[in-house]
LUMKELO-218210 format. One record per residue (C-alpha): residue number from 1; x negated, y, z negated; residue in one letter. Coordinates in steps of 0.5 Angstrom, whole numbers, plus 500, padded with zeros to 3 digits. Last residue first. Layout:
N
pt k = NUM east = X north = Y up = Z r = a
...
! end
This chain:
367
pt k = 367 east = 616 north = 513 up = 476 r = x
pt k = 366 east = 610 north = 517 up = 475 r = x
pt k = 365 east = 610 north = 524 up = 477 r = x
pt k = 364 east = 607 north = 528 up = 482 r = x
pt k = 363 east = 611 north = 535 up = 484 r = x
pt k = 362 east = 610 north = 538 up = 492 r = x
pt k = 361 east = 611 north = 545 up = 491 r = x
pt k = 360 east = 616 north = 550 up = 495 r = x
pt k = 359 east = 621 north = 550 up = 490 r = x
pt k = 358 east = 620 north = 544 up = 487 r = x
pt k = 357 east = 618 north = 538 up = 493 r = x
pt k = 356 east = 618 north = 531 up = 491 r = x
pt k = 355 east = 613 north = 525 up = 490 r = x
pt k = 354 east = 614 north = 519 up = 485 r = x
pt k = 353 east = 610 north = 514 up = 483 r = x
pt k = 352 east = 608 north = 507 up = 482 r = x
pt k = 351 east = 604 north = 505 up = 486 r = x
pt k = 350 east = 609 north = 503 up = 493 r = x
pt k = 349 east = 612 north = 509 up = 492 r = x
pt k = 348 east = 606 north = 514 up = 492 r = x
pt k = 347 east = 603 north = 510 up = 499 r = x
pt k = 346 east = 611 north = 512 up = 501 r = x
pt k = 345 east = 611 north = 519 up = 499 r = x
pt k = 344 east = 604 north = 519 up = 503 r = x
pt k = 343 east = 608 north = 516 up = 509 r = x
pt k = 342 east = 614 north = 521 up = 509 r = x
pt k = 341 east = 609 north = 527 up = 507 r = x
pt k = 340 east = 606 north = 525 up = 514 r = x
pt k = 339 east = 599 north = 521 up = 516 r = x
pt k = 338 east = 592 north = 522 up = 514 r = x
pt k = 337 east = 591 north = 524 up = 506 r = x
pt k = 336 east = 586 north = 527 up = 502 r = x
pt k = 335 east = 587 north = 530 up = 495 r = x
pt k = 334 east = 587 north = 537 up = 491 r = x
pt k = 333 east = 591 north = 537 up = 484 r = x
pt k = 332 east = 594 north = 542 up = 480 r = x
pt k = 331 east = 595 north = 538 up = 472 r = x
pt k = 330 east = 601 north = 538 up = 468 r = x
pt k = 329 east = 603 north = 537 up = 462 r = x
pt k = 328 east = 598 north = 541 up = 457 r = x
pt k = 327 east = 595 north = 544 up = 463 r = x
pt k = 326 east = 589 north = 543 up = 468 r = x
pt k = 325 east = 587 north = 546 up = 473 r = x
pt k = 324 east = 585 north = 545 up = 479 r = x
pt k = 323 east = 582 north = 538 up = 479 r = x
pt k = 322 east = 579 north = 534 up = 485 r = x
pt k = 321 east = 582 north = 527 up = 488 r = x
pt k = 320 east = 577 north = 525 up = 494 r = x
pt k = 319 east = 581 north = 521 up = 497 r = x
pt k = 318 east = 588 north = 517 up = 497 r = x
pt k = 317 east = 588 north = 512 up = 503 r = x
pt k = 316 east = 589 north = 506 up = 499 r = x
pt k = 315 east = 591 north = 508 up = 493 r = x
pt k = 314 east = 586 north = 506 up = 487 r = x
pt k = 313 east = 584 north = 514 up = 485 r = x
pt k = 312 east = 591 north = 516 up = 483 r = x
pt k = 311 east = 591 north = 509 up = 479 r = x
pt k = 310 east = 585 north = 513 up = 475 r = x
pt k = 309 east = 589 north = 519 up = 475 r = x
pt k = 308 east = 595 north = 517 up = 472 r = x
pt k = 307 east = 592 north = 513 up = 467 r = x
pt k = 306 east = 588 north = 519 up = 464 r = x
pt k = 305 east = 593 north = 524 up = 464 r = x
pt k = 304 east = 596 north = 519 up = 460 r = x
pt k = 303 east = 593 north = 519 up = 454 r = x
pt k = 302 east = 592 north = 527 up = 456 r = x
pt k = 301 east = 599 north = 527 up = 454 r = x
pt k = 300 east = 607 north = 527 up = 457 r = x
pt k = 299 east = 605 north = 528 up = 465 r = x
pt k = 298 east = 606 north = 532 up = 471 r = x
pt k = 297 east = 601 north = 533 up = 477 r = x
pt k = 296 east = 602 north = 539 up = 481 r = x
pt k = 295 east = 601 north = 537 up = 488 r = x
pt k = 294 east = 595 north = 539 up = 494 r = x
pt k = 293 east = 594 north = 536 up = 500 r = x
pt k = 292 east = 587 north = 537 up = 505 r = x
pt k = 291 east = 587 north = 531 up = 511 r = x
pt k = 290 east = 585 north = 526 up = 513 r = x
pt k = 289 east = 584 north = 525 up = 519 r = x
pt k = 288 east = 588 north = 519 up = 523 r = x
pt k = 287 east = 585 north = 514 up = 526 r = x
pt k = 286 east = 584 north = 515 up = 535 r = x
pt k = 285 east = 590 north = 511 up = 539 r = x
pt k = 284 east = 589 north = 503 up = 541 r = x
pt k = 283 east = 597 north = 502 up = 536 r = x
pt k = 282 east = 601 north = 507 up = 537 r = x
pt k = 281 east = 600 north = 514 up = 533 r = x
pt k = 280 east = 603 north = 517 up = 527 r = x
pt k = 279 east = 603 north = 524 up = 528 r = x
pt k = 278 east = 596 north = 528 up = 528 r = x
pt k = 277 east = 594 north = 532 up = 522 r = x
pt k = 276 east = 593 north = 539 up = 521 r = x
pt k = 275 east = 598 north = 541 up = 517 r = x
pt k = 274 east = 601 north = 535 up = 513 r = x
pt k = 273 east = 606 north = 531 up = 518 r = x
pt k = 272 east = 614 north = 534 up = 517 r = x
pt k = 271 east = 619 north = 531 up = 515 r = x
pt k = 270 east = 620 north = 536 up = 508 r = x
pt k = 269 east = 616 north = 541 up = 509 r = x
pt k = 268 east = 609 north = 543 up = 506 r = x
pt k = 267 east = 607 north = 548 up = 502 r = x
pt k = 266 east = 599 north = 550 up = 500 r = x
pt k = 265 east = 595 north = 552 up = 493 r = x
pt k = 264 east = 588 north = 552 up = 494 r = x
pt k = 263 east = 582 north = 549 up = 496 r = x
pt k = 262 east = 575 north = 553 up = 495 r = x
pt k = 261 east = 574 north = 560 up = 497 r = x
pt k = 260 east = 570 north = 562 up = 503 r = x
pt k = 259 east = 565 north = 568 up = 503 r = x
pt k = 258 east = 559 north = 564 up = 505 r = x
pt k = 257 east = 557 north = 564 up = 498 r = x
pt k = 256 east = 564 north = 561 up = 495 r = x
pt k = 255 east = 563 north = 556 up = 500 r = x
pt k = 254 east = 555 north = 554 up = 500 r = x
pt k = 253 east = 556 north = 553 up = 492 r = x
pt k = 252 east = 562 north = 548 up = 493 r = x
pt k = 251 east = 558 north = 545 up = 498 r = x
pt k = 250 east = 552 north = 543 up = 494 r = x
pt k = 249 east = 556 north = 540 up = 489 r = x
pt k = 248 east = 561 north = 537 up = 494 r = x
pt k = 247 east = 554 north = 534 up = 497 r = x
pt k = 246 east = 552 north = 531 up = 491 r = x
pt k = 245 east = 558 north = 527 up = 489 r = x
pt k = 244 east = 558 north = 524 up = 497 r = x
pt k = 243 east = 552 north = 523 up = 496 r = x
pt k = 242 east = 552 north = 519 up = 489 r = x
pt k = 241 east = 558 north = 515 up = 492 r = x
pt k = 240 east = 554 north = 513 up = 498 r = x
pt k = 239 east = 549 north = 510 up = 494 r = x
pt k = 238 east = 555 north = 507 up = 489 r = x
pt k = 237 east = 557 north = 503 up = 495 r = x
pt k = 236 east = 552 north = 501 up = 498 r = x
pt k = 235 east = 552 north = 493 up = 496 r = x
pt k = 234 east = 560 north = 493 up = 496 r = x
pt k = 233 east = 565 north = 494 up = 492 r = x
pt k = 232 east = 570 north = 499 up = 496 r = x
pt k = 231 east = 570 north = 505 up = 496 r = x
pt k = 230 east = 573 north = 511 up = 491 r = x
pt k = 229 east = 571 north = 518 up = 490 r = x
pt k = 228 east = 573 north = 523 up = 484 r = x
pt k = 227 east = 572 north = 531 up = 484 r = x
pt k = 226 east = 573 north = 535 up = 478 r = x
pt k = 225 east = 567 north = 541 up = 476 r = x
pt k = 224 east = 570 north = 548 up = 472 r = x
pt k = 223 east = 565 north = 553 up = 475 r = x
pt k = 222 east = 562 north = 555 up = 481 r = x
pt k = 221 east = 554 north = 554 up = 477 r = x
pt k = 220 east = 556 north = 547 up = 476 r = x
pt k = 219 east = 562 north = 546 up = 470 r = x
pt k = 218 east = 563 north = 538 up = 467 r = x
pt k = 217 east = 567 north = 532 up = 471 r = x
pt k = 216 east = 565 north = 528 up = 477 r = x
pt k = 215 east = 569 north = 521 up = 477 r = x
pt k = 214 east = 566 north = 515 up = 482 r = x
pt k = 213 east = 570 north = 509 up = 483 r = x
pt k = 212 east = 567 north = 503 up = 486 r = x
pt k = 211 east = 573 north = 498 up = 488 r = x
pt k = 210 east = 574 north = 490 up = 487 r = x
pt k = 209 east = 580 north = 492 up = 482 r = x
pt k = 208 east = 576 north = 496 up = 478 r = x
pt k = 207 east = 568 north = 498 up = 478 r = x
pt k = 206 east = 567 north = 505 up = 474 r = x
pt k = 205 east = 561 north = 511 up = 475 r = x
pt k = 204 east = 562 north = 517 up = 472 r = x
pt k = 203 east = 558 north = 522 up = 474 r = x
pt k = 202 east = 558 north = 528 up = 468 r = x
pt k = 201 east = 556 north = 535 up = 471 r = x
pt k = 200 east = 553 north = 540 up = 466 r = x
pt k = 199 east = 551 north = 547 up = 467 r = x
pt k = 198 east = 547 north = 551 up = 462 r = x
pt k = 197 east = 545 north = 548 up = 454 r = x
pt k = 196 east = 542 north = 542 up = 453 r = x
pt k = 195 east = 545 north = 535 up = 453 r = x
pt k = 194 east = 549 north = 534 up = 445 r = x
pt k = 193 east = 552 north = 541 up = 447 r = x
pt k = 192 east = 555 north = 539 up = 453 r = x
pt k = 191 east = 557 north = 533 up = 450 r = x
pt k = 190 east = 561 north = 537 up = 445 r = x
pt k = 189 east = 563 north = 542 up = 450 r = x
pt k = 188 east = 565 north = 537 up = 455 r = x
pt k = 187 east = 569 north = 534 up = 449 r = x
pt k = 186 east = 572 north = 541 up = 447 r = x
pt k = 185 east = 574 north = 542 up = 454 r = x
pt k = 184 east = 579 north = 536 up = 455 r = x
pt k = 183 east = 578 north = 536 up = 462 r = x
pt k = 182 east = 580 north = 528 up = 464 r = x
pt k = 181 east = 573 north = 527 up = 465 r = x
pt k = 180 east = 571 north = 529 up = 458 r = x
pt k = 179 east = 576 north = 524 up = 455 r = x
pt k = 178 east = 573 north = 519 up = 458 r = x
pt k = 177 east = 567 north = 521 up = 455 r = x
pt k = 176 east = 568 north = 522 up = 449 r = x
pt k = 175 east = 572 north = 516 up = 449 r = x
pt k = 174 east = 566 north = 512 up = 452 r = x
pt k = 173 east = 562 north = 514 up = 447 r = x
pt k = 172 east = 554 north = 516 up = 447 r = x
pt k = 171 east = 550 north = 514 up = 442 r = x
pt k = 170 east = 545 north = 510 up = 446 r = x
pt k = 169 east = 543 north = 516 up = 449 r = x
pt k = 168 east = 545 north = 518 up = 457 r = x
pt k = 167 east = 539 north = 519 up = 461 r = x
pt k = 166 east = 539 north = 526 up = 464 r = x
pt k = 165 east = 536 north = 527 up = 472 r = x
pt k = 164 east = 536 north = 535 up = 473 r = x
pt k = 163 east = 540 north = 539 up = 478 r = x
pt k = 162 east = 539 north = 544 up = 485 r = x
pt k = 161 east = 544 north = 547 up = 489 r = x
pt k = 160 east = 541 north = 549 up = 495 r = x
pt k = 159 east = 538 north = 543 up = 495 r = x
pt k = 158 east = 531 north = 541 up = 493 r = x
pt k = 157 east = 530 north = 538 up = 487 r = x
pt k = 156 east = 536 north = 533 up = 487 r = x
pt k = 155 east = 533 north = 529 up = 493 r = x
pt k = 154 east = 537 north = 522 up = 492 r = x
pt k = 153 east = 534 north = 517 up = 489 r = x
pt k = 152 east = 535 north = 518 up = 483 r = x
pt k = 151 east = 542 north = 518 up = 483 r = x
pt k = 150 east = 543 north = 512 up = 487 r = x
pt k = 149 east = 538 north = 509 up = 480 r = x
pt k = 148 east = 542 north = 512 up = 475 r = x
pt k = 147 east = 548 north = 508 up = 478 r = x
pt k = 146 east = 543 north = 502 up = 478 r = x
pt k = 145 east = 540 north = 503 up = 473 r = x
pt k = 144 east = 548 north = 504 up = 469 r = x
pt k = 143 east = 551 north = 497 up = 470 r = x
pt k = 142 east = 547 north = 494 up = 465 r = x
pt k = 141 east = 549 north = 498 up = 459 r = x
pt k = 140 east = 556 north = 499 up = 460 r = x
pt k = 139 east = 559 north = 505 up = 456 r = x
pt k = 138 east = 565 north = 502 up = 454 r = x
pt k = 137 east = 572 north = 503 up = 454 r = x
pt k = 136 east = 572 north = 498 up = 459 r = x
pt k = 135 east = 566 north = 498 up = 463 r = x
pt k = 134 east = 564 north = 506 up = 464 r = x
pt k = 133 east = 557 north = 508 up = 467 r = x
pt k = 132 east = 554 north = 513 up = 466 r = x
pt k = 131 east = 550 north = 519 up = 470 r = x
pt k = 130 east = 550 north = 526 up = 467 r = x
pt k = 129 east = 548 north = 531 up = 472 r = x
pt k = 128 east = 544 north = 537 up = 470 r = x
pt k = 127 east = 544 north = 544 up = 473 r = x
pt k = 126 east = 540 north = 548 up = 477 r = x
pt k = 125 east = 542 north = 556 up = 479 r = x
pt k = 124 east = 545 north = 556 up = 486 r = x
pt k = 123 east = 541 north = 557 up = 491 r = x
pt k = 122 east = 541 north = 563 up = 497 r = x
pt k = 121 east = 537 north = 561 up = 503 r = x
pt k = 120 east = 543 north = 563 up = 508 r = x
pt k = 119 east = 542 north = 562 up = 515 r = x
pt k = 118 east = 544 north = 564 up = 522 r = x
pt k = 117 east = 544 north = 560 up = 529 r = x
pt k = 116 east = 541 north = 565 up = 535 r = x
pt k = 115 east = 537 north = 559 up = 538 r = x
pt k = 114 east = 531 north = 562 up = 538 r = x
pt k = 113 east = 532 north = 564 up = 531 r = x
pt k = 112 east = 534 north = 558 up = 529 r = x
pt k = 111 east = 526 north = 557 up = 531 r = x
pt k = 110 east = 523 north = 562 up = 527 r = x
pt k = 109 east = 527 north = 561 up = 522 r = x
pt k = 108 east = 524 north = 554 up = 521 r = x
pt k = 107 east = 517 north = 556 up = 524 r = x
pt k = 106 east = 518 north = 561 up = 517 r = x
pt k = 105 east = 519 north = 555 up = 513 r = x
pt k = 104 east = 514 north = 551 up = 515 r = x
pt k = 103 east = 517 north = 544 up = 513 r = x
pt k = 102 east = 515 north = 539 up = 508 r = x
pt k = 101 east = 518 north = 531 up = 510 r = x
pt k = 100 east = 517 north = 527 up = 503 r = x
pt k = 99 east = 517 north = 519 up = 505 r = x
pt k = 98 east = 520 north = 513 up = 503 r = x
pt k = 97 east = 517 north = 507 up = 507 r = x
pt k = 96 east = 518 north = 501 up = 511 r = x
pt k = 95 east = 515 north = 500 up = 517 r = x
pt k = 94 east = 516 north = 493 up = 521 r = x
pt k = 93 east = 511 north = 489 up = 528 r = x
pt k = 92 east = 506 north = 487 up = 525 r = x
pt k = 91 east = 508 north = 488 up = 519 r = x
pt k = 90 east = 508 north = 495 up = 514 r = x
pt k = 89 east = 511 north = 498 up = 507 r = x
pt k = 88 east = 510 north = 504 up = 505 r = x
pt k = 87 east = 512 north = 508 up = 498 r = x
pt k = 86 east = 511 north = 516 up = 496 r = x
pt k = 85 east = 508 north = 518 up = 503 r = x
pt k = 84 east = 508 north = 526 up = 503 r = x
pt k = 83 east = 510 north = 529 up = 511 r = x
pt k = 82 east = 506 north = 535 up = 514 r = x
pt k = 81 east = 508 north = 542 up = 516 r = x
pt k = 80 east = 513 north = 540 up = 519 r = x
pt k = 79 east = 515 north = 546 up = 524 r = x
pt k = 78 east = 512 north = 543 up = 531 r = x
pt k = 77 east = 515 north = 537 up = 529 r = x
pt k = 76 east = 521 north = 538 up = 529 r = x
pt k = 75 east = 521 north = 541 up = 536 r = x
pt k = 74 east = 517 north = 536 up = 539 r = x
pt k = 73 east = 522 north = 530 up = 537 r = x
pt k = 72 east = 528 north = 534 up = 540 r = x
pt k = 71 east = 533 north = 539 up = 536 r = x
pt k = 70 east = 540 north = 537 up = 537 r = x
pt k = 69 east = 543 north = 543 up = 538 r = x
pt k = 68 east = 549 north = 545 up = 532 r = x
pt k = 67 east = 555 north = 547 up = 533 r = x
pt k = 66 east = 559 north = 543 up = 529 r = x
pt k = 65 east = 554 north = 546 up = 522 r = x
pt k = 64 east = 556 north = 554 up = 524 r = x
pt k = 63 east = 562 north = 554 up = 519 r = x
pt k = 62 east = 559 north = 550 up = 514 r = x
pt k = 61 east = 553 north = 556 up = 515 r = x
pt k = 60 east = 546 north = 554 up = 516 r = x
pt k = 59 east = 541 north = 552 up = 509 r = x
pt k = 58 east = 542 north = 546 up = 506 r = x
pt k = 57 east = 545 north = 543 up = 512 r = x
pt k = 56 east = 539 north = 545 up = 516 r = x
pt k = 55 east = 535 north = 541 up = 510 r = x
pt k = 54 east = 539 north = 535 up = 512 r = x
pt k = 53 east = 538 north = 535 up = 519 r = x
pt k = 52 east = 530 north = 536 up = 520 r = x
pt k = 51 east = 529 north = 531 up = 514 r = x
pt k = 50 east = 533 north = 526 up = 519 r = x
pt k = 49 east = 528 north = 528 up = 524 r = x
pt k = 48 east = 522 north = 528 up = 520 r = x
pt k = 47 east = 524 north = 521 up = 517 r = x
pt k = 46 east = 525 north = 518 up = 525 r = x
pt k = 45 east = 519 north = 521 up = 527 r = x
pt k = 44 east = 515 north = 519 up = 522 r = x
pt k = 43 east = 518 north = 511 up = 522 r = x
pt k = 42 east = 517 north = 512 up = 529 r = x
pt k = 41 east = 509 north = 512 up = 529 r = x
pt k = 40 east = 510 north = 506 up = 524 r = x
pt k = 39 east = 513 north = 502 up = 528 r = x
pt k = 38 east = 508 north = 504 up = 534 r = x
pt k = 37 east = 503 north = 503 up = 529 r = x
pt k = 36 east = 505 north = 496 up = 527 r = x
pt k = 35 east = 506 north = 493 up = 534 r = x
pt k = 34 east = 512 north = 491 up = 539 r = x
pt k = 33 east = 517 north = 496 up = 534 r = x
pt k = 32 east = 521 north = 496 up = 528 r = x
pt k = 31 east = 523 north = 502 up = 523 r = x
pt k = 30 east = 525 north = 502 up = 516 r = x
pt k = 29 east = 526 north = 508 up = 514 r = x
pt k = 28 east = 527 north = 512 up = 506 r = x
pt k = 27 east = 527 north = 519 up = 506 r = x
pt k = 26 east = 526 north = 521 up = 499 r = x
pt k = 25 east = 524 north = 529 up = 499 r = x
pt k = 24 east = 526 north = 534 up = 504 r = x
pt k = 23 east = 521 north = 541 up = 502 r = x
pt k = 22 east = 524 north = 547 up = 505 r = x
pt k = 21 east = 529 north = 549 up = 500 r = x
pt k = 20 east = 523 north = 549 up = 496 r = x
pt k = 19 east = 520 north = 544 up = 490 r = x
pt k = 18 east = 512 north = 546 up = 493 r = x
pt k = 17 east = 509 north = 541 up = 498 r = x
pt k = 16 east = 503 north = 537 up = 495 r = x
pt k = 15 east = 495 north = 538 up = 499 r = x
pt k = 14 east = 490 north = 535 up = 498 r = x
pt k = 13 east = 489 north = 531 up = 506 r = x
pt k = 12 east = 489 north = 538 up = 508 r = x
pt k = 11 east = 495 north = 541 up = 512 r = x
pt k = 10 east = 491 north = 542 up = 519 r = x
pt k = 9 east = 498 north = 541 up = 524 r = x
pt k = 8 east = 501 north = 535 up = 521 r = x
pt k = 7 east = 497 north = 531 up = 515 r = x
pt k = 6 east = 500 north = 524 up = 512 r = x
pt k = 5 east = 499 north = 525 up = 505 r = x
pt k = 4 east = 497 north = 520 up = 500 r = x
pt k = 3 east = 499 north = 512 up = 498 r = x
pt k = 2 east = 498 north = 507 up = 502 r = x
pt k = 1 east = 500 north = 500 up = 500 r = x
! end
């Protein structure tokens, strides 16, 4: 195993990137060619490319991000400024390694420039996320590495909204935090006391019913934090999860920047499909997106908050539930949903719950 600093474009061999939003870490590949140093060459290739795509995610407008140009090879590496090696792997004809990919951040500019794409540098202040994992009303030991470890392997240093890694004590309750997850405020102060000071994000992982159910809780820099994710079990599945947790995190403070505003309140009519969404299709036709759905959650206590919520998150075709606010009897949600009101009150029918409209407002209750 070689370990060190690949170096581009006169970067001495000594040389260790600085923590920036132009530094891309941890950028596993796996190439495989005729012989090993063509496997290794598109390995390089292949980490510089996909650094090149995430760090433009950091920094260019979601607005702008459709349009983006595919950059070619030559592009990309004349803006590395070199690529750090933390693990590498290779046969006569495979490559395998975890990579560090640095770029120039003024040939960055430089280039978006000739493109006339623009930027926006500016980082949120740096959080700390809490990763456990809940088994019952336990906080689960062996289950939790590996969780961690789909969090650790993420860049966390260097994105537009940048987080710290915490290790849960021993102590830590599963009431407390269950109780944190559902909103509860004095159980996130609580917590939040017991791990620092500043923006904490609670990621609690959970498996049911074959499914990797993923719960955010806490405050980041935008404020109050409620977003939850299910997929089904599978080796990815709390690798993907982690992704998707961080990329909302980093979108969240990207809107607010850029002068967006995050989910809120929209009126649907009784019929008719949810705005932006195509009519149901016949068969061979293309899947439906999912789209933006917000409802007013009613229940009788926070013990039963909880249980709507978790079997909220086990309905096929309901993703990324995200709390607005929450009350004493009520919670304002934000969910996705392909298909019509008809077809989402019929998902809710078949699971236990009831959804109408209330003067303009879709009401969930449970049946």
């Amino acid at each position: 195993m070689l370990l060190g600093l690949v170096a581009l474009g006169g970067v001495p061999g000594e040389a260790r990137a600085e923590e920036g939003l132009y530094d891309v870490a941890k950028i596993s590949v796996d190439t495989t060619a005729k012989n090993a140093v063509a496997a290794r060459t598109n390995g390089m290739a292949e980490a510089q490319q996909r650094a090149m795509k995430i760090l433009l995610g950091r920094i260019v407008p979601l607005s702008v991000q459709p349009q983006l140009p595919e950059f070619a090879n030559e592009e990309v590496e004349g803006v590395v400024i070199g690529v750090a090696i933390r693990k590498e792997q290779n046969s006569t004809t495979r490559y395998l390694a975890t990579l560090d990919v640095r770029f120039n951040q003024y040939a960055v500019k430089q280039l978006l420039a000739n493109y006339a794409i623009p930027i926006s540098e500016d980082r949120a202040p740096s959080i700390s996320i809490l990763p456990v994992m809940l088994a019952g009303d336990s906080v689960a030991g062996e289950g939790a590495e590996s969780w961690r470890k789909a969090w650790d392997d993420l860049d966390l240093a260097h994105g537009i909204a940048p987080a710290t890694l915490l290790r849960p004590r021993a102590d830590l309750d599963a009431g407390a935090v269950k109780a944190a997850l559902a909103g509860d405020p004095e159980a996130l102060a609580t917590l939040r006391n017991a791990y620092g000071y500043g923006g904490l994000v609670i990621a609690a992982g959970e498996i049911k019913g074959g499914k990797f159910t993923m719960h955010l809780a806490g405050e980041d820099a935008v404020g109050p934090v409620s977003f939850d994710r299910t997929d089904p079990m599978s080796g990815n599945a709390s690798r993907d999860a982690a992704a998707a947790a961080f990329a909302e995190l980093e979108n969240r403070w990207k809107v607010t920047q850029q002068g967006g505003a995050l989910p809120t309140e929209a009126a649907y009519e009784e019929g008719q499909p949810l705005p932006g969404a195509e009519a149901e299709g016949e068969p061979g036709e293309p899947a439906e997106v999912p789209r933006n759905v917000v409802a007013l959650v009613e229940f009788s206590g926070l013990k039963d908050w909880q249980q709507i919520r978790s079997r909220l998150t086990q309905i096929a075709g309901l993703q990324t539930l995200e709390v607005n606010a929450l009350s004493a009897r009520a919670a304002s949600v934000t969910f996705d949903f392909a298909g019509s009101l008809d077809r989402l009150q019929a998902a809710l029918g078949q699971n236990g719950f009831a959804l109408d409209e209330r003067n303009g407002t879709l009401v969930l209750r449970s049946q």
